[in-house]
Backbone and ligand atoms as CSV (ligand in chain L), in Angstrom:
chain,resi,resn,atom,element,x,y,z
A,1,UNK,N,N,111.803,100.548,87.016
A,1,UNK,CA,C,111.568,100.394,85.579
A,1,UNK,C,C,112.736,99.657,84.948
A,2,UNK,N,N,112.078,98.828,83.759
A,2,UNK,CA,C,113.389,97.970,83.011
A,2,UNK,C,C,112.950,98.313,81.872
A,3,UNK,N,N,114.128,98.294,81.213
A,3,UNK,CA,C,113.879,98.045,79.871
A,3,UNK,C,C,112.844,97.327,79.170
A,4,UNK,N,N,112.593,97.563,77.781
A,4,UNK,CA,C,111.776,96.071,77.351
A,4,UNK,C,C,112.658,95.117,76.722
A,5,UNK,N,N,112.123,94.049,76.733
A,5,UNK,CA,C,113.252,92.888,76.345
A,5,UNK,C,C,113.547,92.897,74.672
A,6,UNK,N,N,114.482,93.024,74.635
A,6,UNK,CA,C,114.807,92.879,73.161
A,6,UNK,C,C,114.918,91.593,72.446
A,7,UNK,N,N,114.699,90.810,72.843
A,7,UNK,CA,C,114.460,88.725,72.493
A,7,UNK,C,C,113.035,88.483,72.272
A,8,UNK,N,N,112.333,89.149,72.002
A,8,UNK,CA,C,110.821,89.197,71.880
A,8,UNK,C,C,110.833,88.624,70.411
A,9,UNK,N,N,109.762,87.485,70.648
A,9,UNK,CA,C,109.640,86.821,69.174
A,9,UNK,C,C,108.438,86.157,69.283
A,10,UNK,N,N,108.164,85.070,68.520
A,10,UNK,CA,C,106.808,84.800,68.828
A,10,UNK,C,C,106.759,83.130,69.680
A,11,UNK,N,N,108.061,83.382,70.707
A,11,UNK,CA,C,107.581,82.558,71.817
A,11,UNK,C,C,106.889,83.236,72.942
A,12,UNK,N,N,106.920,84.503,72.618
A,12,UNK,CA,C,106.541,85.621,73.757
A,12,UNK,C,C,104.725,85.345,73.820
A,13,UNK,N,N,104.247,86.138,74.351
A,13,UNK,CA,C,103.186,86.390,74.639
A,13,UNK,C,C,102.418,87.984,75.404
A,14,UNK,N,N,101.370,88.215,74.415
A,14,UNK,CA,C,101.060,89.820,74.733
A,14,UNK,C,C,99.721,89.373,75.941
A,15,UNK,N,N,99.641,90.188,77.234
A,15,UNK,CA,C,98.196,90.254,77.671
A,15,UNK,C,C,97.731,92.022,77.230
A,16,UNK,N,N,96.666,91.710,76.905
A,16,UNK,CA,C,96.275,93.130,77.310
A,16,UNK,C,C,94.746,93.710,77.648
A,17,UNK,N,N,94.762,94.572,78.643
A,17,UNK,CA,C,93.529,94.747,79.333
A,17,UNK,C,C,92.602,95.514,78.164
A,18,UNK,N,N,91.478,95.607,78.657
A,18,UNK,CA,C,90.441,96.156,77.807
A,18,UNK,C,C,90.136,97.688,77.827
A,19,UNK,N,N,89.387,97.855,78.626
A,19,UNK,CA,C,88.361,99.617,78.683
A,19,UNK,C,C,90.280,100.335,79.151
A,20,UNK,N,N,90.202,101.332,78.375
A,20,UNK,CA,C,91.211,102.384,78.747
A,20,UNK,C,C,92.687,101.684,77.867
A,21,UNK,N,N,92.268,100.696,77.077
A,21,UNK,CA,C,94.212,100.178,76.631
A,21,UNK,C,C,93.197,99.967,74.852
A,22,UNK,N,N,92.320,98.997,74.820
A,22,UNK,CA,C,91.978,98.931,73.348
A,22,UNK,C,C,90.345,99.842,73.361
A,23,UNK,N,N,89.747,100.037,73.986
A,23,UNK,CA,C,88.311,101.184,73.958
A,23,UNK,C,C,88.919,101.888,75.063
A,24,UNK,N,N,87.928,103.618,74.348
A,24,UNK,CA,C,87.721,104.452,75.515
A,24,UNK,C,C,87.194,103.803,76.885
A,25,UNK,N,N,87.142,104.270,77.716
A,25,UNK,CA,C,86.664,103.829,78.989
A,25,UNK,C,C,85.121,104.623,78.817
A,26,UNK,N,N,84.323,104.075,79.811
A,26,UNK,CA,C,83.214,104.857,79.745
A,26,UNK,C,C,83.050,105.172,81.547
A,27,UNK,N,N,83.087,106.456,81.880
A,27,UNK,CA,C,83.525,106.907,83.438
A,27,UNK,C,C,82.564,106.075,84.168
A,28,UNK,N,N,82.245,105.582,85.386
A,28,UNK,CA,C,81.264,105.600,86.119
A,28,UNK,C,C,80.402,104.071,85.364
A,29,UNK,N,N,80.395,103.722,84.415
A,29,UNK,CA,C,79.737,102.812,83.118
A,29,UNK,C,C,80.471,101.726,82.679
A,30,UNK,N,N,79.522,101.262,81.842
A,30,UNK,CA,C,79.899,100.055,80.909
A,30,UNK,C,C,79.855,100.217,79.912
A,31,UNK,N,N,80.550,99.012,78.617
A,31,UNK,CA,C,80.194,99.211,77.842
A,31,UNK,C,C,79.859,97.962,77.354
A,32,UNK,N,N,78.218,98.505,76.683
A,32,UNK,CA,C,76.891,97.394,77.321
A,32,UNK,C,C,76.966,96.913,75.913
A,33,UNK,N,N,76.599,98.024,75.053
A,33,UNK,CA,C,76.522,97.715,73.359
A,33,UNK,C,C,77.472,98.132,72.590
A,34,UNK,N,N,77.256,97.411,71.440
A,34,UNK,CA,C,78.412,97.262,70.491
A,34,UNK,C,C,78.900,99.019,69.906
A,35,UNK,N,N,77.849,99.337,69.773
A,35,UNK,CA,C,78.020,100.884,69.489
A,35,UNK,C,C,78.439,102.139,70.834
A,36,UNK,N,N,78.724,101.087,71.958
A,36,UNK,CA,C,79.564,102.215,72.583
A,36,UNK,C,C,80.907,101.894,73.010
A,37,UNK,N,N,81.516,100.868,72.250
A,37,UNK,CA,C,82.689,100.532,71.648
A,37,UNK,C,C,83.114,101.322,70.762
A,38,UNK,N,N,84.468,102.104,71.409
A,38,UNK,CA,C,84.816,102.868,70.220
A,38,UNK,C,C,86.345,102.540,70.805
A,39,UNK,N,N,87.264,102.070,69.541
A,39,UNK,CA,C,88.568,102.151,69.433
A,39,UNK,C,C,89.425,103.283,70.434
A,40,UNK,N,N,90.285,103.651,71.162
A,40,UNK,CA,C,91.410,103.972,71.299
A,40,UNK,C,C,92.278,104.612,69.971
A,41,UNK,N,N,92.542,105.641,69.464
A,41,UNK,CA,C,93.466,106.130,68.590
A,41,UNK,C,C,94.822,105.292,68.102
A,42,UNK,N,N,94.386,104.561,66.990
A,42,UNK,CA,C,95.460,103.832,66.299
A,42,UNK,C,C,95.731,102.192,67.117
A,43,UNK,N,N,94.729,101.716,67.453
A,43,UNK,CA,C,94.741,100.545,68.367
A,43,UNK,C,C,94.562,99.687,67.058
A,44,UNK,N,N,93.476,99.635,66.235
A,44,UNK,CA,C,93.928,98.574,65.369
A,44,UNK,C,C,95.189,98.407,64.857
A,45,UNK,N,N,95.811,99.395,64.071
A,45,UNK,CA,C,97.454,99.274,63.511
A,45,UNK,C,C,97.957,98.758,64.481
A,46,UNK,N,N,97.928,98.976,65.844
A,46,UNK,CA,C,98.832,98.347,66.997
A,46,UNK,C,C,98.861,96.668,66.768
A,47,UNK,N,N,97.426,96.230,66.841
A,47,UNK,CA,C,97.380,95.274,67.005
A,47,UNK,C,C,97.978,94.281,65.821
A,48,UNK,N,N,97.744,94.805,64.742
A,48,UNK,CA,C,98.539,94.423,63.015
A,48,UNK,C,C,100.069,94.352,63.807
A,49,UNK,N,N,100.744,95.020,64.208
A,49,UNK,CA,C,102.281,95.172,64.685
A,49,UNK,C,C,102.365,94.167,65.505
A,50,UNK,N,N,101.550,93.743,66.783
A,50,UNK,CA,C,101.484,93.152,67.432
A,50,UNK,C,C,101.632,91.356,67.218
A,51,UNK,N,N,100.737,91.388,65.974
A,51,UNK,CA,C,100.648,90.272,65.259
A,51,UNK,C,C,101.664,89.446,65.001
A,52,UNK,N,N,102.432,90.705,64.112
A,52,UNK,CA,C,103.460,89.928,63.617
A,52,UNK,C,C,104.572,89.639,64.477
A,53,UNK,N,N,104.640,90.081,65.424
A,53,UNK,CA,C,105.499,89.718,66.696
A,53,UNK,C,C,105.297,88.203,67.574
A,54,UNK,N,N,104.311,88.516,67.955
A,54,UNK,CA,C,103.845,87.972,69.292
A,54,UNK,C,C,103.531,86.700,68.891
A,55,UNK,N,N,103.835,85.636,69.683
A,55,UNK,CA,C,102.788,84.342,69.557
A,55,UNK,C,C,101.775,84.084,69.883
A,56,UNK,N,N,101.216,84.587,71.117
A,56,UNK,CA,C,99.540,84.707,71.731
A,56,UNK,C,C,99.490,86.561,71.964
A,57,UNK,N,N,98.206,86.387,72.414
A,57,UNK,CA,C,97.638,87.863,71.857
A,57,UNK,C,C,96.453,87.373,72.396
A,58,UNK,N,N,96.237,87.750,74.071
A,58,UNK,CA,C,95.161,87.380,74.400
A,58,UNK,C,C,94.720,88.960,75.220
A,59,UNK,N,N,93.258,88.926,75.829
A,59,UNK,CA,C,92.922,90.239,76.278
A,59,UNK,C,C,92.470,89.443,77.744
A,60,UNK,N,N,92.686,89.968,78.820
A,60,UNK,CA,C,91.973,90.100,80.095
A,60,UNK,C,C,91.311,90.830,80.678
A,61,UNK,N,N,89.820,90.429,80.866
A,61,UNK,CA,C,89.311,91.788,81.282
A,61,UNK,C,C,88.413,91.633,82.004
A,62,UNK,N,N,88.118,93.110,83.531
A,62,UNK,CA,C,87.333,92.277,84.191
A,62,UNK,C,C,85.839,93.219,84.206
A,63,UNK,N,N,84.810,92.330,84.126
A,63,UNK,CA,C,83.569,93.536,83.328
A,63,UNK,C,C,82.116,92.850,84.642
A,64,UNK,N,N,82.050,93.677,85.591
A,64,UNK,CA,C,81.389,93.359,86.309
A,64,UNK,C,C,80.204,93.776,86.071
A,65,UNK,N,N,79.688,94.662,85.270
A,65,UNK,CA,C,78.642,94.983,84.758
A,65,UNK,C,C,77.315,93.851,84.275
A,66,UNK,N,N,78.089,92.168,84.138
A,66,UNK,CA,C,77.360,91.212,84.290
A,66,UNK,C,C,77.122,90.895,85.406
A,67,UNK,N,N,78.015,90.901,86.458
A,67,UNK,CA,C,77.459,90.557,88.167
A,67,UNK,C,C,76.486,91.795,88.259
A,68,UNK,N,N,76.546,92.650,87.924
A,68,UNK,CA,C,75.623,93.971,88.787
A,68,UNK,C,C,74.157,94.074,87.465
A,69,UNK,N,N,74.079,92.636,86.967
A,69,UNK,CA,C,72.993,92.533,85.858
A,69,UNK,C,C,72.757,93.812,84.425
A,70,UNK,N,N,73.750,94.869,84.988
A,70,UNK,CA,C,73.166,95.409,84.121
A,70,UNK,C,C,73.900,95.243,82.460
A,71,UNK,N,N,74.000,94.645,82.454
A,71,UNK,CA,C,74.965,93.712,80.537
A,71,UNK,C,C,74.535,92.170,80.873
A,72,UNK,N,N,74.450,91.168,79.732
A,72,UNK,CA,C,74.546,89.718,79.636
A,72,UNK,C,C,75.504,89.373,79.026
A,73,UNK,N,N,76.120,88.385,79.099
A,73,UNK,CA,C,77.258,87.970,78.577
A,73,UNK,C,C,76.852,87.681,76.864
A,74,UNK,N,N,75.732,87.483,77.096
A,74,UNK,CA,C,75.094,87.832,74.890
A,74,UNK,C,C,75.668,89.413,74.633
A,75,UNK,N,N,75.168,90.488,75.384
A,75,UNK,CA,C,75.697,91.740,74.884
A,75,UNK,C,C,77.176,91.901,75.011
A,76,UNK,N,N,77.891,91.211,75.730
A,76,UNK,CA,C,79.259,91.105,76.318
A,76,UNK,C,C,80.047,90.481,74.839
A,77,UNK,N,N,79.564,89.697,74.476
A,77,UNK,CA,C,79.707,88.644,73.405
A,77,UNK,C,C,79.925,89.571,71.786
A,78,UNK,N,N,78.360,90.206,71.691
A,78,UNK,CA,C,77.891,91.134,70.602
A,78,UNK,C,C,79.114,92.170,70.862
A,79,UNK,N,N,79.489,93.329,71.756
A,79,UNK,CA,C,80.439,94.026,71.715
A,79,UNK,C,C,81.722,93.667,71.202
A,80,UNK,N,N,82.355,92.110,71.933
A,80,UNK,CA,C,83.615,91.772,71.247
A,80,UNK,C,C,83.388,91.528,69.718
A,81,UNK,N,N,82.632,90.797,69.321
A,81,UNK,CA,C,82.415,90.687,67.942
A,81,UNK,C,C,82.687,92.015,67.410
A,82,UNK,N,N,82.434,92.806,68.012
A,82,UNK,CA,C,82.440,94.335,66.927
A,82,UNK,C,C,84.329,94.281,66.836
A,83,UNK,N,N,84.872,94.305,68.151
A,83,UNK,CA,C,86.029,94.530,68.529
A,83,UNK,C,C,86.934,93.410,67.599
A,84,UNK,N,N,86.506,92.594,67.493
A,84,UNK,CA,C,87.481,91.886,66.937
A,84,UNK,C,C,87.266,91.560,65.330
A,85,UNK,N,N,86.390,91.937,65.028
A,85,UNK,CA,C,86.164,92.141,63.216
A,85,UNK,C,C,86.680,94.007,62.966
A,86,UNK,N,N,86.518,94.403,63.819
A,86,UNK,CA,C,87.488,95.800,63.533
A,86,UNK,C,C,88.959,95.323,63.236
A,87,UNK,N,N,89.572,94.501,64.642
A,87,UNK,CA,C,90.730,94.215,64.530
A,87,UNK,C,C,90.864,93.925,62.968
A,88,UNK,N,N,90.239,92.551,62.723
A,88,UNK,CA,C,90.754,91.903,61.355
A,88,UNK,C,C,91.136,92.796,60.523
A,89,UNK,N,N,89.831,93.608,60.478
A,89,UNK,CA,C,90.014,94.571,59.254
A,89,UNK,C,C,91.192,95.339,59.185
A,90,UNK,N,N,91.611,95.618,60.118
A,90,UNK,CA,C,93.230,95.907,59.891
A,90,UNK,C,C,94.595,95.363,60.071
A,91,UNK,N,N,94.421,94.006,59.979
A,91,UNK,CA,C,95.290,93.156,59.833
A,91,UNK,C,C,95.762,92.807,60.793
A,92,UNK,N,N,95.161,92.563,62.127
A,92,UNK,CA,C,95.385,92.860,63.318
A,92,UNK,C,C,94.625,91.237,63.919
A,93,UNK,N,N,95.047,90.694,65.098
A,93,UNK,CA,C,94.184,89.754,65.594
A,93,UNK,C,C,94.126,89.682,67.270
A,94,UNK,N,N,93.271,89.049,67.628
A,94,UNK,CA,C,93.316,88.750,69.120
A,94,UNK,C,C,93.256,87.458,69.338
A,95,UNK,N,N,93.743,86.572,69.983
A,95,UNK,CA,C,93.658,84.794,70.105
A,95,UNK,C,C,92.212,84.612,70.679
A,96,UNK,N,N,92.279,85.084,71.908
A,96,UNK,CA,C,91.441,84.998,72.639
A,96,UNK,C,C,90.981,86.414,73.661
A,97,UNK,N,N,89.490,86.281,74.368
A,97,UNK,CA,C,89.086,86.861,75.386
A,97,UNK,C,C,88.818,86.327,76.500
A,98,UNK,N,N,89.210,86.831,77.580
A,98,UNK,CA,C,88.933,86.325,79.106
A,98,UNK,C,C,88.610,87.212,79.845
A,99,UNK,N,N,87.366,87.194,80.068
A,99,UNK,CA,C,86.638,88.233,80.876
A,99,UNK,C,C,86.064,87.559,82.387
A,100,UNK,N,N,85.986,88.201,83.344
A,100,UNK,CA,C,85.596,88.130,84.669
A,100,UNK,C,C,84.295,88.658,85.207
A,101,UNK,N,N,83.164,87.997,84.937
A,101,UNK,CA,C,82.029,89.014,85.457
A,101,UNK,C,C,81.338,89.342,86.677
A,102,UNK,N,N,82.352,88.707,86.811
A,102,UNK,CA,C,82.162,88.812,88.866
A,102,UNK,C,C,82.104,89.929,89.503
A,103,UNK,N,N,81.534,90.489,90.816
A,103,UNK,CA,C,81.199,91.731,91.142
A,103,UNK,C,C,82.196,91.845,92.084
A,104,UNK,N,N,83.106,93.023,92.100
A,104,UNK,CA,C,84.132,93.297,93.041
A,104,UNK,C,C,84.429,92.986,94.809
A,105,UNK,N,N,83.366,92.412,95.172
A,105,UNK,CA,C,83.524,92.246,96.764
A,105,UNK,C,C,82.927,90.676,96.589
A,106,UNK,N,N,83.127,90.480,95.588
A,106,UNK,CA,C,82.832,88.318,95.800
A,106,UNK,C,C,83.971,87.654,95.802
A,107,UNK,N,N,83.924,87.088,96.909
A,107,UNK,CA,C,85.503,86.192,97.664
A,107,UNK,C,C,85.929,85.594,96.061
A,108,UNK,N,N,86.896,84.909,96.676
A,108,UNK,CA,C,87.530,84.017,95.240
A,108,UNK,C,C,87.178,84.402,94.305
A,109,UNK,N,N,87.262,85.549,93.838
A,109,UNK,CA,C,86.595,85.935,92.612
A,109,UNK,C,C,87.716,85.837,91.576
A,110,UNK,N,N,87.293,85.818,90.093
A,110,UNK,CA,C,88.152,85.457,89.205
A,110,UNK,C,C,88.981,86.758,88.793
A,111,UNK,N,N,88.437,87.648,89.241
A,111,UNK,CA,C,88.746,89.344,88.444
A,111,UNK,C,C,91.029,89.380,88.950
A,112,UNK,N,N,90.932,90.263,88.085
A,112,UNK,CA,C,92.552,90.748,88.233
A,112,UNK,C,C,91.984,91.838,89.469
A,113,UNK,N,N,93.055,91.480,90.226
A,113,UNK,CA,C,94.231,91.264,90.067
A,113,UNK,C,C,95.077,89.638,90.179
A,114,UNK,N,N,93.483,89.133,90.804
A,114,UNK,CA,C,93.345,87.350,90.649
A,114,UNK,C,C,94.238,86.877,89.233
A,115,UNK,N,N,94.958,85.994,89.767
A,115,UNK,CA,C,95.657,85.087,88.354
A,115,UNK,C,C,95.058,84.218,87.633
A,116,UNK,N,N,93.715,84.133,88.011
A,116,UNK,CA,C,92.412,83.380,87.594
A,116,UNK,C,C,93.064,83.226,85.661
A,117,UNK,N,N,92.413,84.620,85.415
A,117,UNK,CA,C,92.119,84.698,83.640
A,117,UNK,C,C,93.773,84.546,83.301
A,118,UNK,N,N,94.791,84.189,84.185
A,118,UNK,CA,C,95.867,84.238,83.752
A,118,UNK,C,C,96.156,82.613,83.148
A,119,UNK,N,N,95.692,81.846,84.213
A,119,UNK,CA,C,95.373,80.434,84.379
A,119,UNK,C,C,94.816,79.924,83.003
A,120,UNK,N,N,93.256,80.970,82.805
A,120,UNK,CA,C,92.414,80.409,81.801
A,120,UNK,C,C,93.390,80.333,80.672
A,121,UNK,N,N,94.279,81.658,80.360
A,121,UNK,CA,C,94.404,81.697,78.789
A,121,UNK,C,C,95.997,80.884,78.870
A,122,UNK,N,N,96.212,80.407,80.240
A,122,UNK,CA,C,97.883,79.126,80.122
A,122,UNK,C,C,96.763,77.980,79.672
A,123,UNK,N,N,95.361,77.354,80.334
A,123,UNK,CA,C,94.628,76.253,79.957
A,123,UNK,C,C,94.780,76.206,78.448
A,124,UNK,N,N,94.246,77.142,78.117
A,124,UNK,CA,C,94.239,77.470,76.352
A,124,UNK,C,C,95.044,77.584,75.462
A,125,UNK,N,N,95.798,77.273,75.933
A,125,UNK,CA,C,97.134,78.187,75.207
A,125,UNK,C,C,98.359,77.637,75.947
A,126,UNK,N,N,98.596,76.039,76.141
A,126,UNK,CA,C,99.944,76.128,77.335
A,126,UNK,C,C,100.933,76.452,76.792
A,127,UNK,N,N,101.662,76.835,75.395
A,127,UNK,CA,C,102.618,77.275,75.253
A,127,UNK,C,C,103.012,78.714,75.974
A,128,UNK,N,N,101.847,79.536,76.202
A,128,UNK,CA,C,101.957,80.787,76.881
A,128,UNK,C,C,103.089,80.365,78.127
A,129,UNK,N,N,104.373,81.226,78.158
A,129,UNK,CA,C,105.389,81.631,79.442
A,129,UNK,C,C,105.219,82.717,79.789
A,130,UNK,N,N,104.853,82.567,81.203
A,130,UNK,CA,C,104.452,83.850,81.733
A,130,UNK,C,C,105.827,84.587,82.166
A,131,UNK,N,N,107.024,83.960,82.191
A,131,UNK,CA,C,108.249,84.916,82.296
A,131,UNK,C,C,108.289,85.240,80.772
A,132,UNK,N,N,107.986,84.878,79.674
A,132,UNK,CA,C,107.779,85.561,78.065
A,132,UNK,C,C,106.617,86.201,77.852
A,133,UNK,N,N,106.030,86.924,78.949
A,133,UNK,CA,C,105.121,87.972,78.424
A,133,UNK,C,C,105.029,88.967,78.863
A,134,UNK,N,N,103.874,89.855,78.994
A,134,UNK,CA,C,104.046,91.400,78.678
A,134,UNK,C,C,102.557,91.860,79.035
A,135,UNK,N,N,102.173,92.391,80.211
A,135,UNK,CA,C,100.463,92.698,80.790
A,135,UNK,C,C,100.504,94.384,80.266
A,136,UNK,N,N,100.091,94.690,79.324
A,136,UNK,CA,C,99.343,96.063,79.345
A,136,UNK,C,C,98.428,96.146,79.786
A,137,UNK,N,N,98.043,97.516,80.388
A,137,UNK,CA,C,97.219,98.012,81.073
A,137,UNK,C,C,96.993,99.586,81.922
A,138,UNK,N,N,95.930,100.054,82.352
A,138,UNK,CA,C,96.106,100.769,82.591
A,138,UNK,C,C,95.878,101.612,83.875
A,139,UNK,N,N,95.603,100.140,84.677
A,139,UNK,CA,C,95.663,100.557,86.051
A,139,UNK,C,C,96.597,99.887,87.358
A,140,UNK,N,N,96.493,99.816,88.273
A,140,UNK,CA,C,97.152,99.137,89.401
A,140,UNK,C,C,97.053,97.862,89.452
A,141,UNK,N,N,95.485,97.443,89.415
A,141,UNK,CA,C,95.410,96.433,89.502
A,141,UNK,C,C,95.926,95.758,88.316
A,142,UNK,N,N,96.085,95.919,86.833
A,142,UNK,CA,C,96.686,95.048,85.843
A,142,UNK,C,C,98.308,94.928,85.942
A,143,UNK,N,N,98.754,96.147,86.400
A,143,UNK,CA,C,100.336,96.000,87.203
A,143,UNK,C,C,100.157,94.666,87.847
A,144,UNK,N,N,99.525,94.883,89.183
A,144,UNK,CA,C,99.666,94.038,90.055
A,144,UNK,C,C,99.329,92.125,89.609
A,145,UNK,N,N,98.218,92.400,88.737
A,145,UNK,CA,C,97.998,90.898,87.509
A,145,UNK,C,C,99.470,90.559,87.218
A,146,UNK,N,N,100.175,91.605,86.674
A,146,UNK,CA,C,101.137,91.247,85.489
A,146,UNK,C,C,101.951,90.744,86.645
A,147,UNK,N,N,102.440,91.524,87.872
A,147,UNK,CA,C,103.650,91.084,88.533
A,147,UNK,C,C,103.188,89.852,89.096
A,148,UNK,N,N,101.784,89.271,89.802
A,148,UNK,CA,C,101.921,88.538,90.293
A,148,UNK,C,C,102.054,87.006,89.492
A,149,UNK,N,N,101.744,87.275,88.168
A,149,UNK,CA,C,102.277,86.100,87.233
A,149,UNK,C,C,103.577,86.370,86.579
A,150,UNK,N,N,104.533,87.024,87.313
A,150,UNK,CA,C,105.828,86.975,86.733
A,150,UNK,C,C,105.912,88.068,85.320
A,151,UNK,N,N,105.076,88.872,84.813
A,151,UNK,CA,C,105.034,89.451,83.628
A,151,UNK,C,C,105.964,90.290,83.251
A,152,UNK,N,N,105.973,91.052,82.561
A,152,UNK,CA,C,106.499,92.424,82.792
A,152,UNK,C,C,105.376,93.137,82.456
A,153,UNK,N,N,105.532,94.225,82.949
A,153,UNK,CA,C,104.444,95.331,83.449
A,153,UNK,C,C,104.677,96.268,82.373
A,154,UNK,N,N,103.056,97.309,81.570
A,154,UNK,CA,C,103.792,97.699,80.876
A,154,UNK,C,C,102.338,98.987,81.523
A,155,UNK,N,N,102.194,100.068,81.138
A,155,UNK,CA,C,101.516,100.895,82.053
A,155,UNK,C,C,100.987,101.754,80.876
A,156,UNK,N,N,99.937,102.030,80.405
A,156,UNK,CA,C,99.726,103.405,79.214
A,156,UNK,C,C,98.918,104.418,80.161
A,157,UNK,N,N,98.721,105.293,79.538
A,157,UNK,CA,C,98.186,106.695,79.614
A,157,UNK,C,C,98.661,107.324,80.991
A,158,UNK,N,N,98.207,107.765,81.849
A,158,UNK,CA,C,98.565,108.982,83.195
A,158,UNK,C,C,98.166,108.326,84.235
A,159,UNK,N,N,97.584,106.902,84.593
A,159,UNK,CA,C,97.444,106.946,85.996
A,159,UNK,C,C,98.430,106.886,86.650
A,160,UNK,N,N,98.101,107.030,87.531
A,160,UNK,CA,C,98.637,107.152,89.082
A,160,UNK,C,C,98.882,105.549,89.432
A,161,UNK,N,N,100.188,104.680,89.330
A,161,UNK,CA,C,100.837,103.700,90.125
A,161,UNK,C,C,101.741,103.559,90.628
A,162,UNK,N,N,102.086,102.710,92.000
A,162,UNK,CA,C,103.473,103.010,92.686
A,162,UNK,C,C,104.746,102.324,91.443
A,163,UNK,N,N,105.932,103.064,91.291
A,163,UNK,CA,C,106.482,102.801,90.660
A,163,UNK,C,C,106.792,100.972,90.479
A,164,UNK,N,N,107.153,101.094,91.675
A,164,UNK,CA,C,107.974,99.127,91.658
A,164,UNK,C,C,106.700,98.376,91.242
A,165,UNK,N,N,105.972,98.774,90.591
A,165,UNK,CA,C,104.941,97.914,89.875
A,165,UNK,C,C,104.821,97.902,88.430
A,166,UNK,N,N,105.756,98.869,87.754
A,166,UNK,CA,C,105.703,99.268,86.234
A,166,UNK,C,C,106.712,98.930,85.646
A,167,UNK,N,N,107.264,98.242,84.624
A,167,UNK,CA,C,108.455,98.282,84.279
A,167,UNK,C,C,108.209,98.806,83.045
A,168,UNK,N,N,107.404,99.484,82.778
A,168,UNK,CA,C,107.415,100.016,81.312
A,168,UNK,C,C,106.476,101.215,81.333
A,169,UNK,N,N,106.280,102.717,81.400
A,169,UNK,CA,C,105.144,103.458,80.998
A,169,UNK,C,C,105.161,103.889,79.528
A,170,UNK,N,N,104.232,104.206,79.111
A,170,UNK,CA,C,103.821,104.775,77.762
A,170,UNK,C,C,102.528,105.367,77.826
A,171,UNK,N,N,102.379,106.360,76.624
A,171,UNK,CA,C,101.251,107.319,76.441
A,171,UNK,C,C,100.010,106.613,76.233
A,172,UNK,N,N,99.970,105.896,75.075
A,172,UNK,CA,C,98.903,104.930,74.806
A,172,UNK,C,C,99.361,103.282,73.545
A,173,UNK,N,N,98.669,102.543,73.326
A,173,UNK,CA,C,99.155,101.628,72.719
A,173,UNK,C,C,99.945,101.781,71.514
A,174,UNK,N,N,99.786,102.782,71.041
A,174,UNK,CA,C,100.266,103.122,69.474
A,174,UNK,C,C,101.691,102.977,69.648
A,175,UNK,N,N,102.447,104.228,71.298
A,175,UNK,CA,C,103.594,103.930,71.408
A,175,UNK,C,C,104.065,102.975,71.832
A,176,UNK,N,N,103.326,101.746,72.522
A,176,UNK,CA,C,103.917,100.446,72.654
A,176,UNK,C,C,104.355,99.790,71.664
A,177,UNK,N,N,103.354,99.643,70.468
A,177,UNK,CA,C,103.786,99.119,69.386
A,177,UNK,C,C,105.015,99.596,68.731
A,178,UNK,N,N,105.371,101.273,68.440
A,178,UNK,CA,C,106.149,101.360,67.757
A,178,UNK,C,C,107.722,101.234,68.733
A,179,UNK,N,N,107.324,101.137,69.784
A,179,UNK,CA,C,108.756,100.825,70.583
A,179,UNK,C,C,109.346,99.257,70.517
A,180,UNK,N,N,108.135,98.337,70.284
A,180,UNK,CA,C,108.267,97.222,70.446
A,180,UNK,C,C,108.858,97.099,68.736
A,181,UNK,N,N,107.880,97.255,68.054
A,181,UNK,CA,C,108.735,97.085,66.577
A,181,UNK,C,C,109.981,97.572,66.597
A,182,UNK,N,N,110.640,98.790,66.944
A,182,UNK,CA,C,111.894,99.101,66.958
A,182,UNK,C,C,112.628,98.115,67.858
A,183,UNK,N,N,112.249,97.583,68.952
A,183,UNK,CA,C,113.196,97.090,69.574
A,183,UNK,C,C,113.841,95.116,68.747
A,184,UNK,N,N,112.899,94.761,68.301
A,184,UNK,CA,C,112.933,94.009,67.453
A,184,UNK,C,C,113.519,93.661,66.108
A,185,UNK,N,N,113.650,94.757,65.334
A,185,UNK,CA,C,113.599,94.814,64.237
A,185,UNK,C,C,115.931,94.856,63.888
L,1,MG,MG,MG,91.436,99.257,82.044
């Protein structure tokens, strides 16, 4: 574990994963429609904090629920819309989304821990430095995303990862934000 960087400004850049970091997760599931999108506790304010920090503010996420047919990338589409007019409403933004709908055992597949969606949002965005950013998330595999593009690793809630993959744990996003504002300020 390292510290977080205290030079954070808005040459930096935030990633952050989806189900379990900005929505509940849904066990075993997807989340197909817009109404089973439900916020994370205090994730919009995060993202308002986030804002004013960060220079990109993109999400990676990998939602196979389109390879296994059961979602379309229209309902995939309809859900973020919910997600990201919530954001606004609290002063909060996201640049972009990069999602993977590829089904977990398809070669070359784009999904994280693949640097694929890492690629997409440098295409989009080349100011993004991946030694100036920061992968939240909340499993192994988004560790393993973050390290293998140079990130720093930042880890929320209780799973279970080998340490030399985390350089940062926290409870949930709320305390990322307010650590990051303090460290800044
Ligand atoms: Mg997740």
């Amino acid at each position: 574990m390292t510290p977080i960087p205290e030079n954070i400004n808005k040459s930096w850049s935030l990633f952050l994963d989806r189900d379990g970091v900005i929505n509940r997760r849904i066990a075993g599931g997807y989340v197909r429609l817009p109404e089973e999108f439900i916020f994370l506790p205090r994730v919009p304010e995060s993202l308002a904090v986030f804002g004013r920090i960060f220079g990109r503010i993109v999400i990676v996420t990998n939602q196979q629920g389109i390879g296994k047919g059961l979602m379309d990338e229209k309902q995939l589409e309809a859900v973020h819309q919910k997600m990201l007019k919530g954001l606004e409403k609290a002063g909060g933004r996201i640049d972009a989304v990069f999602y993977c709908p590829d089904l977990a055992d398809k070669p070359d597949t784009c999904r994280k821990p693949s640097s694929f969606l890492a690629m997409e949002a440098k295409k989009q965005f080349p100011e993004i430095d991946f030694r100036k950013s920061i992968m939240v998330g909340d499993t192994e595999t988004d560790m393993i995303f973050g390290r293998n593009a140079g990130m720093v690793t930042v880890l929320v809630g209780d799973g279970t990862v080998p340490q030399e993959m985390v350089d940062f744990k926290v409870r949930d996003l709320f305390s990322f934000a307010l650590l990051i504002k303090k460290n800044v300020e």
